[in-house]
N, C-alpha and C positions, 0 to 999 in steps of 0.2 A: 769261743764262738766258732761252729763248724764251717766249714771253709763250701761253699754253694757249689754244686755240681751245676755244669755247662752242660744242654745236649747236645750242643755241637762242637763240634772236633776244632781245634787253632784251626788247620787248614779252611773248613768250611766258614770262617769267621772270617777270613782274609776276602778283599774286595775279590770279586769273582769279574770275569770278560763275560759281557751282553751278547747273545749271541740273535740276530735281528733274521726275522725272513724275510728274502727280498722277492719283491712283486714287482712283476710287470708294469711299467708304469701305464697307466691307462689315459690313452689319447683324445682331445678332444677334434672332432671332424667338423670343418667350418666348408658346407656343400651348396656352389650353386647349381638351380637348376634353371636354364634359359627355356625358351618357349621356341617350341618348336617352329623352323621355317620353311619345311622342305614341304612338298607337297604331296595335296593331302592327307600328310602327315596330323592325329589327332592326338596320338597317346600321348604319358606322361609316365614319368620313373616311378613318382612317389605318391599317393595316396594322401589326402590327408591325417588320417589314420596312422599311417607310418612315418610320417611327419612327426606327428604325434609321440609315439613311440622313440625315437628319435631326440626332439626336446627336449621330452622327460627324462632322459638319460645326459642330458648336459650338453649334448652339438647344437650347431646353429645351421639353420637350413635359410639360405638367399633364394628367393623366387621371382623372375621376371613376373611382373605382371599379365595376366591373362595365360599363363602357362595351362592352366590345368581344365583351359574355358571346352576345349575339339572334346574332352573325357565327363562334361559337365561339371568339375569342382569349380568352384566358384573362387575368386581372391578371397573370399570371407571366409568360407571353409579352411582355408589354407592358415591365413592367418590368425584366427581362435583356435587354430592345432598347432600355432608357436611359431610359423615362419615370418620371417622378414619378406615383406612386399616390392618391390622398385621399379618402376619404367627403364633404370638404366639400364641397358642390355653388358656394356662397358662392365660396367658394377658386378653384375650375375659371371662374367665368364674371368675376371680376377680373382675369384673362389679359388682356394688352394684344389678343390676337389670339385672336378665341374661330371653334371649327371646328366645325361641326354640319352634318348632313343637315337635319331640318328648320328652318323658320323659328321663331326664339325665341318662349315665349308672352310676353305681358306680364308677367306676375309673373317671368319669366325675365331681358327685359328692364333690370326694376329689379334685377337681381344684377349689369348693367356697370356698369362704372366708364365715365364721362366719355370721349370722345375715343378710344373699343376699336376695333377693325376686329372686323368682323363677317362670316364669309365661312360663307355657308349657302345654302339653295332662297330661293326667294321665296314661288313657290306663290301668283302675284296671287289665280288664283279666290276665295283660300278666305281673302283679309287683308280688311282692314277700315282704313278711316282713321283711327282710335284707334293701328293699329300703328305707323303711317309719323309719326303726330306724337310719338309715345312713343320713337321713334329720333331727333328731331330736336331735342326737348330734349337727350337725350343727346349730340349732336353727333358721333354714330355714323357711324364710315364703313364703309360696305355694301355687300360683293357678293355678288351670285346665281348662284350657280356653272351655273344653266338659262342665263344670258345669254352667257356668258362663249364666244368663236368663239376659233378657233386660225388659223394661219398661211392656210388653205385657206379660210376666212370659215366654217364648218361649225360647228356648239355640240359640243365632246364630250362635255361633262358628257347633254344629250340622248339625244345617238344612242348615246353606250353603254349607257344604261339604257333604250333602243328596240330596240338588239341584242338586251338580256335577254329584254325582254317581250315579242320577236316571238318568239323560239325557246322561252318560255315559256308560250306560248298554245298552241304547239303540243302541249309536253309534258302540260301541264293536260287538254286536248283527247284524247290518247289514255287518260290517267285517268281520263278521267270515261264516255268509250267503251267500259272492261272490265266485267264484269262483276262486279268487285268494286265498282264500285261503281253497280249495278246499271246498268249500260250498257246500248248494242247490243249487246255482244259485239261488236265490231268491232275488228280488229287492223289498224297503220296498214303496218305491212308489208306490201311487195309481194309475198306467196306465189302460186308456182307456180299456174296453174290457178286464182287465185281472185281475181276483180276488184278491181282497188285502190280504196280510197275516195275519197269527193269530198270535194275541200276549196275552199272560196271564201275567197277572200280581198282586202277592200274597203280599200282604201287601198296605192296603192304605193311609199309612205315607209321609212323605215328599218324600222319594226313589221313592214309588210309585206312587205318583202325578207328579213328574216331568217326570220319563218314561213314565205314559200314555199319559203326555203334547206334552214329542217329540214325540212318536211313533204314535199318530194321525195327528200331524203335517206333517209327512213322508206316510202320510195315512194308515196305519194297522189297521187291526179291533181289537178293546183293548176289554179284558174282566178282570173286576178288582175283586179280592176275597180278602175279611177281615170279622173278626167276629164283628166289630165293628159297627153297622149300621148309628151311629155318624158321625164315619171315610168316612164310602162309601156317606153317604150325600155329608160331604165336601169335599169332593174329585169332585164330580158332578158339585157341588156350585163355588169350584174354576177353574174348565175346562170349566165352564160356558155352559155345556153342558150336557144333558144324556146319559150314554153307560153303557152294559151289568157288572150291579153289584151283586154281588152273597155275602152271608156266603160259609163258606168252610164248605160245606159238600161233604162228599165224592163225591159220585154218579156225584153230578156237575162236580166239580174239575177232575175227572178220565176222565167225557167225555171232558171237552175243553180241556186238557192235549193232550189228543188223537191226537183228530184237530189240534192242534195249530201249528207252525212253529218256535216261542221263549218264554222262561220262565221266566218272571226276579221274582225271589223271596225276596223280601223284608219285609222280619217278624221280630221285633225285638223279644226279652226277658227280665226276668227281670234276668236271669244268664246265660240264652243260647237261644240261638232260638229254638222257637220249630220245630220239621220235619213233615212238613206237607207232603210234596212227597215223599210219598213211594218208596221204592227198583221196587215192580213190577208196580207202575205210571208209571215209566223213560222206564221202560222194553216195555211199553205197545205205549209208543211215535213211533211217526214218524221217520223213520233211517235218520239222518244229521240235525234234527232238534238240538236247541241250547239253553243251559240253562247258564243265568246266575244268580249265588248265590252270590248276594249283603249280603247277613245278614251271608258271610263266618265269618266275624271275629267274630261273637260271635256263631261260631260253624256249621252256614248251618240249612236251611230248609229244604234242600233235604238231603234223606237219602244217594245217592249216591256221594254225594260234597267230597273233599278233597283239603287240601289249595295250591292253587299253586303259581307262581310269575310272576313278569311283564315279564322275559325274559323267561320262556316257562308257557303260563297263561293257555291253554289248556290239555284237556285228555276227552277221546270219551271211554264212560262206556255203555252196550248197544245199540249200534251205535249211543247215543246223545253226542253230544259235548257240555262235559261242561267247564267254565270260572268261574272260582272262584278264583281270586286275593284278600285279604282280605283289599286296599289298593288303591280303583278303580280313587279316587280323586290324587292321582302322579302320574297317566297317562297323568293329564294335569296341571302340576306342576304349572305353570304360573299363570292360570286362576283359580286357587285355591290358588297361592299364594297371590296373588291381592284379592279375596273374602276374606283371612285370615286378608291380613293387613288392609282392609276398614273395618274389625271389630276392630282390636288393637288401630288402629291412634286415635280415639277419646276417649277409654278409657285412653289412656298413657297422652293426654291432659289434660285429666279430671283430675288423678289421681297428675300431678304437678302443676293445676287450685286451687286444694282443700288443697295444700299444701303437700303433701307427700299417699303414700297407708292407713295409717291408717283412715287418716281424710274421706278420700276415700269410705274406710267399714264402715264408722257411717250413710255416707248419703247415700248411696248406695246398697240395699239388693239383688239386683241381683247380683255383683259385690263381694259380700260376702258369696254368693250359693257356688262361685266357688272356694271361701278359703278353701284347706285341712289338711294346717301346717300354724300357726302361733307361730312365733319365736319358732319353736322347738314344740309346742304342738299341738297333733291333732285334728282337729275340726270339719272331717268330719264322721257323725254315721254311714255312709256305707259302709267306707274304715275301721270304729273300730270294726264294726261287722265282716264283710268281714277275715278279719284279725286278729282277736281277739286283739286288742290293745283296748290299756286305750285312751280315747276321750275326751274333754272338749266341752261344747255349748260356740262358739265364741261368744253371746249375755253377757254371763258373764265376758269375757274377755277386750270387747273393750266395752266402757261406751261412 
């Protein structure tokens, strides 16, 4: 009988070592989201829709009740897109992972639990060093969704609520120009036969690229001032178009002030805006013409601004009428809430893709800009400066 040929070798017949690929363990995110208290505060983080999105992938979303009411989603909305509902406010902010627009009050605060991630504004202006120590007992870790750049080094959380409020100064701007509400009568439309209005516009940042974007759109003759001659490039570059660019120099700025019809001022700073319009600029304007001071929350560029609110957002200084809300993106809570949450949905994806937040900040440096506490220690140099507190470089912390 012939003896059966093997095709495999003794060695290859010997038990062989499994050799296993290892994955990421992918984390699940258990997120509350509280309802906002602060005033006239409307938005919301999350969308139904990305709510949605969210479930389907296996996390569990807590929502206080009436959270998503100031953006029109409804509890029912919410909850047919998978979220848990509760009046408990207690309940929403013991979430490992709590999501809010603004920054928690203290009494807020004391509702985390130990060792929570906290992903909201920061809003340095307007904190105090009681806050930052009251997260650090907690051993709270913190992001600012203002800090937070993407791939390009750019903040989106910023510039899309800069997109809002430049294309929303302009809207405000023609409101307040009608006659209903006792305006010029001036309509921003470019009609046949009848001169288009002037519009200045001080700062050529995102604010101010979207205002000139709509108020040419609506036909006004834009005239855009910055010291930046970078900024007024791309400003031109992205309107895809030429119009009247100036440096702020006085003598300019005094005469189209003069002329103009509306003002939207949009100057940032690195601690306050600076006041570019003078006391006697406003004095020297046109009676009924209309300014609005976008760069209110960090103090106004016009010397005559002072902050006012959504429910009386006017006062006429001079015979100009000015609009200084410091807050111009919760006029249209919805459509700022939806820009807020097509930024969060995919990092919140990411952040349970990579296995948990930390694995998160190794691969991730934009994502890590906008870290200001981790587990109780602070990491950001602007808020240690700012504040005088003791700071650690997060590079040392997470390996």
């Amino acid at each position: 009988m012939s003896k059966s040929i093997s095709p495999f070798t003794k060695q290859q017949l010997l038990p062989q070592e499994e050799t296993l690929e290892i994955f990421k363990k992918k984390g699940n995110l258990f997120i509350g989201i509280p309802k906002e208290t602060a005033f006239q505060e409307k938005r919301i983080c999350l969308t139904p829709d990305a709510v949605s999105a969210l479930v389907g992938n296996g996390h569990r979303v807590l929502m206080e009740a009436g959270a998503g009411k100031g953006a029109k989603f409804s509890d029912k909305n919410y909850s047919e897109a998978g979220a848990e509902i509760t009046n408990d406010t207690a309940k929403v902010y013991a979430c490992p992972i709590v999501l809010k627009i603004e920054p928690p009050t203290l009494d807020q605060i004391k509702l985390i639990n130990p060792q929570t991630i906290l992903i909201s504004a920061l809003q340095i202006k307007t904190q105090n060093k009681k806050y930052f120590e009251t997260l650090a007992n907690k051993r709270i870790t913190a992001l600012a969704f203002e800090f937070i750049r993407d791939e390009d080094g750019a903040y989106p959380a910023v510039r899309s609520l800069s997109e809002i409020a430049g294309t929303s100064a302009i809207l405000v701007a023609a409101e307040l120009l009608s006659n209903v509400n006792e305006g010029n009568g001036l309509m921003f439309g470019n009609i046949s036969g009848v001169p288009p209005i002037e519009v200045v516009i001080i700062g050529a940042g995102t604010v101010g690229e979207f205002a000139a974007r709509s108020a040419i759109g609506l036909g006004a003759n834009v005239k855009v001032f910055d010291n930046s001659i970078s900024k007024l490039r791309r400003i031109q570059t992205n309107l895809g178009r030429t119009l009247f660019t100036s440096t702020l120099q006085p003598k300019n700025l005094s005469k189209a002030l003069k002329r103009c019809d509306v003002v939207v001022g949009a100057v940032r700073g690195k601690n306050r805006a600076p006041i570019i319009v003078t006391d006697s600029m406003v004095a020297n304007m046109k009676a009924g013409s209309v300014i609005i001071d976008v760069s209110i929350d960090m103090g106004g560029c016009v010397e005559t601004s002072e902050v006012t609110s959504h429910k009386s957002p006017t006062f006429i200084k001079h015979g100009v009428v000015h609009y200084c809300v410091p807050n111009i993106p919760a006029r249209f809570a919805r459509t700022a809430s939806i820009s807020i949450s097509n930024m969060f949905t995919p990092y919140l994806l990411k952040i349970a893709e990579d296995g948990g937040l930390e694995n998160s900040l190794r691969f991730d440096r934009g994502l890590k800009n906008g870290l200001y506490f981790y587990h109780g220690i602070l990491t950001n140099k602007s808020v240690g400066e700012w504040f005088d507190l003791k700071h650690s470089d997060i590079n040392l912390l997470i390996f």
